[in-house]
C-alpha angles and dihedrals in degrees: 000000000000088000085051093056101039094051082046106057085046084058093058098035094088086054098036092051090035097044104127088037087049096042088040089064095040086058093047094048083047094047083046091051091045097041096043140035088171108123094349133111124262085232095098086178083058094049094047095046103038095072094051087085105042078053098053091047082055096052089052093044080052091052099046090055108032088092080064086050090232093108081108080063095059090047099044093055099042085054091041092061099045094042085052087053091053089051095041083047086054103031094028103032075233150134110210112289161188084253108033077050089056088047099058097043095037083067131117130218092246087051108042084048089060093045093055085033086065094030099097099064089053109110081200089069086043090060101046095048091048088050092049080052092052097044090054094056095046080050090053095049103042090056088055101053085050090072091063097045112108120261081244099057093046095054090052089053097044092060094039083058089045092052100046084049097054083046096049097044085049090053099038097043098091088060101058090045091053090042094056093044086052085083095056099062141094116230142353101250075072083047100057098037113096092242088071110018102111112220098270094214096142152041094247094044089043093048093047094048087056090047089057095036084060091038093057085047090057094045087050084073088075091066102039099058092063088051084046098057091043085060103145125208116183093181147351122199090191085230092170130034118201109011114180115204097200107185121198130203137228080342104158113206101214086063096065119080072222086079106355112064084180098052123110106262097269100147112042089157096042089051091034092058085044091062091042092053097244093108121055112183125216112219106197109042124134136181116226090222143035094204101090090211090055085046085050092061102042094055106043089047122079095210119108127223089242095049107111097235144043140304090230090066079058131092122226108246095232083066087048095057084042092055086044098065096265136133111240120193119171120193119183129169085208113042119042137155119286112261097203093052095247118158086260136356090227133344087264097059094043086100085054106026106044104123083234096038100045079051090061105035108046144046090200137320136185122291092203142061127209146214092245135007102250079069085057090050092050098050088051087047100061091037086066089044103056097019105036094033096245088298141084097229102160126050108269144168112227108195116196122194117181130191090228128161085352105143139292081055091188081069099056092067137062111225103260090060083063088112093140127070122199085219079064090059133094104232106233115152120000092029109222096347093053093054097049092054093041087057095043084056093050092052086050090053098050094052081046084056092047088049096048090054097033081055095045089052080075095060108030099094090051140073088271141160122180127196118206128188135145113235083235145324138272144227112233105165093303107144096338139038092262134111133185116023135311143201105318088198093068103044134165131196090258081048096061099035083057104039111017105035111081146167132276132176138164116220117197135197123233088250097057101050093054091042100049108034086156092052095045091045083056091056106046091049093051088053096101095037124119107258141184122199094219090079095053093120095069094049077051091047098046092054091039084058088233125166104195124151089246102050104107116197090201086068099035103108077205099056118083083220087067110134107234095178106063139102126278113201119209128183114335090016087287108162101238088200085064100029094059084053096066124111097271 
């Protein structure tokens, strides 16, 4: 019985030298049951006794490394993650994700500066951190109490706790084996399938599964440069000379006179080459996704989301106008080459930025990104000027991609575009707070509408088309007190208006419209269809005049063959068409 007791007491050293630390996570996974349903199971009893053995294997890792004096690691980081679900539950209506994990490691350094810049006025950061204080003391006094409690009762409690570990680690077993194995996969078509998907019961298992989810993305792009370099064109008629793909970011529609009437005056240019017959809006357009990387992908790439097999067998439609004979130039004040000559500057670039992809994609693109856009549109300026001689001779794609309405909104404009004050405003959602970061919005939105038509200045005396389209919408106090984006795997139909619905618009030259009257009837009749942005590229490759194995007329918004009646799958493959229907 010495052995028993002995093994025993081993058994209980991490927790007894690690109480307050054990009892501290136990609180937190207790506060998260009681403050959020969202993504967790009905079975309170489940939610409360999952985590007892993820905390006992904390309080071992802590042990283990307490002679090495980083067992504060082990405990910052176990807090950390269950403090950041508590704030993802209040400012993302969200349990920790695959997409709230891309998120944080497609971020930049400028962007990540201007998010904890702007963190401190979140009330979502104030309540973490006041549950992680409240955790603490419970944990403090718990541990207390524990001191005037019989040697009988202990012992009975002690067991209970045994018992309901043992009974944990053998529930939970099967999901830490499936979330190491994740990273040996090979795609995440194998990571989404049962076979794989770990159990996601806590913060640390959750976060991990989105680390490997990212991390399979990332390994796809061994199998899609070979498909790339396989890209096939059987004909190109050269339609349309000079076509300019102009993509937007966090830009919300109803915040726009072009579908709001209602809406503060944020876009005079934009208005203005509409009257004049230069601008023709497109009313029904959505994006499948509200993550700009996942956007990214959808629309470079020509596979379609009912296509059997995966986007990876696919090509990415800027190759397929370089194998075509045009001229492709992509500027982004987001994603630019690594200087350093890394495989990608970030997980979001790694469509744009891979050596072998950026090869077959581009004739050339910026190396630099700036603290505002009119210093985009003068860099690609000058690049026309002394590279191009001052003309678009050849045909050629220009693909823009701003930064736009992306948060923090009070860094997208310089100060003399402050032309709206929050004490203008009508507090509606959000009181004081809510006006000073819808104004700050609107500003954004009116320098966005100087740098569109500062942009489209370039193009204006040529033969020229733009496209323009935002990657997704954005929340900014619109029915809720609630701005930037949320969970895509729990919408709503508010949800979707806000944040999946954006604009889209095609501006044409004068030239244009005279040379291609086929073309421009095309587009005015396509203004009130159904549209995803995801098929972009074959709206690109009819006016292109481009004959390639994976155009499809039936998704084209230009052929009469386009298919307005079915479905259109946002998010978590949500219809949209059925989605928008619901009881608001």
């Amino acid at each position: 019985m010495n052995w028993l007791k002995r093994l025993y007491k081993y058994v209980l050293y991490p927790v007894s030298s690690n109480r307050v630390g054990y009892l501290m996570l136990l609180s937190l996974a207790v506060i998260l049951t009681i403050v959020s349903n969202i993504g967790m199971s009905n079975d309170i009893f489940l939610a409360l006794l999952i985590p007892l053995w993820g905390a006992y294997l904390t309080c071992v890792v802590a042990t283990l490394l307490r002679p090495i004096r980083l067992h504060w690691a082990v405990w910052t980081v176990a807090v950390f993650l269950w403090l950041m679900e508590i704030f993802s539950v209040f400012f993302y209506s969200s349990l920790i994700n695959v997409r709230l994990v891309k998120l944080i490691l497609e971020t930049d350094t400028r962007e990540a500066s201007e998010f904890l810049s702007g963190l401190w006025a979140m009330p979502a950061l104030w309540i973490a951190i006041g549950c992680g204080v409240a955790a603490f003391l419970i944990a403090k006094g718990l541990t207390k109490a524990w001191t005037h409690l019989s040697g009988t009762i202990r012992r009975v409690l002690v067991g209970l706790l045994c018992v309901c570990t043992i009974w944990s680690a053998l529930r939970g077993e099967h999901s830490y084996i499936k979330l190491i194995r994740c990273f040996g996969l090979e795609s995440v078509a194998q990571l989404n399938d049962e076979r794989y998907l770990p159990c996601l019961r806590t913060p640390a298992i959750r976060f991990t599964y989105g680390v490997a989810y990212t991390v399979l993305t990332v390994r796809e792009y061994k199998t899609l440069v070979p498909s790339v370099e396989r890209t096939q064109v059987d004909g190109c008629a050269f339609r349309s000379p000079c076509i300019v793909l102009i993509i937007g970011e966090s830009f919300n529609k109803y915040h726009t006179p072009l579908y709001n009437p209602s809406s503060l005056p944020t876009t005079p240019n934009l208005c203005r080459l509409r009257d004049e017959g230069a601008l023709y809006v497109f009313s029904d357009v959505v994006t499948q996704s509200n993550l700009t990387a996942q956007v990214m992908q959808n629309i470079l790439s020509t596979w379609s989301d009912d296509e059997p097999d995966s986007w990876m067998n696919h090509t990415l439609f800027p190759a397929v106008f370089r194998k075509a004979g045009y001229e492709v130039y992509f500027w982004s004040n987001q994603f630019v080459r690594d200087a350093g000559g890394g495989l990608f500057s970030n997980l979001g670039g790694a469509l744009l930025n891979h050596p072998d992809l950026d090869r077959l994609q581009f004739t050339a693109r910026n190396s630099t990104t700036f603290a505002y856009d009119s210093g985009l549109n003068a860099d690609l300026r000058a690049f026309i000027a002394d590279s191009l001689g001052g003309t678009i001779s050849k045909p050629s794609l220009f693909i823009v991609h701003y930064i736009g309405q992306h948060v923090s909104y009070a860094d997208r404009f310089p100060a003399d575009y402050a032309y709206f004050q929050a004490d203008s405003l009508t507090p509606t959602y959000g009181g004081s707070y809510g006006c000073e970061i819808r104004a700050q919005y609107a500003n954004a939105t009116l320098f966005h509408d100087h740098c569109l038509n500062e942009l489209w200045q370039l193009f204006a005396a040529h033969d020229a088309v733009g496209i323009y389209m935002s990657d997704h919408g954005e929340e900014c106090y619109d029915y809720r007190s609630f701005y930037e984006r949320s969970d895509q795997n729990s919408l709503t139909p508010l949800m979707a208006k806000y944040q999946f619905e954006i604009p889209f618009f095609v501006l044409a030259s004068d030239a244009f419209r005279t040379n291609h009257p086929e073309l421009m009837e095309q587009i005015q009749s396509a203004q009130n269809k159904p549209f995803v942005n995801s098929d972009i590229c074959h709206m690109l490759f009819s006016l292109a005049g481009i004959a390639m194995p994976d155009y499809r007329a039936d998704r084209d918004l230009l052929s009469p063959q386009y298919n307005t009646t079915r479905p259109r799958f946002i998010g978590d493959h949500v219809d949209y068409n059925t989605l928008i229907c619901q009881p608001q």
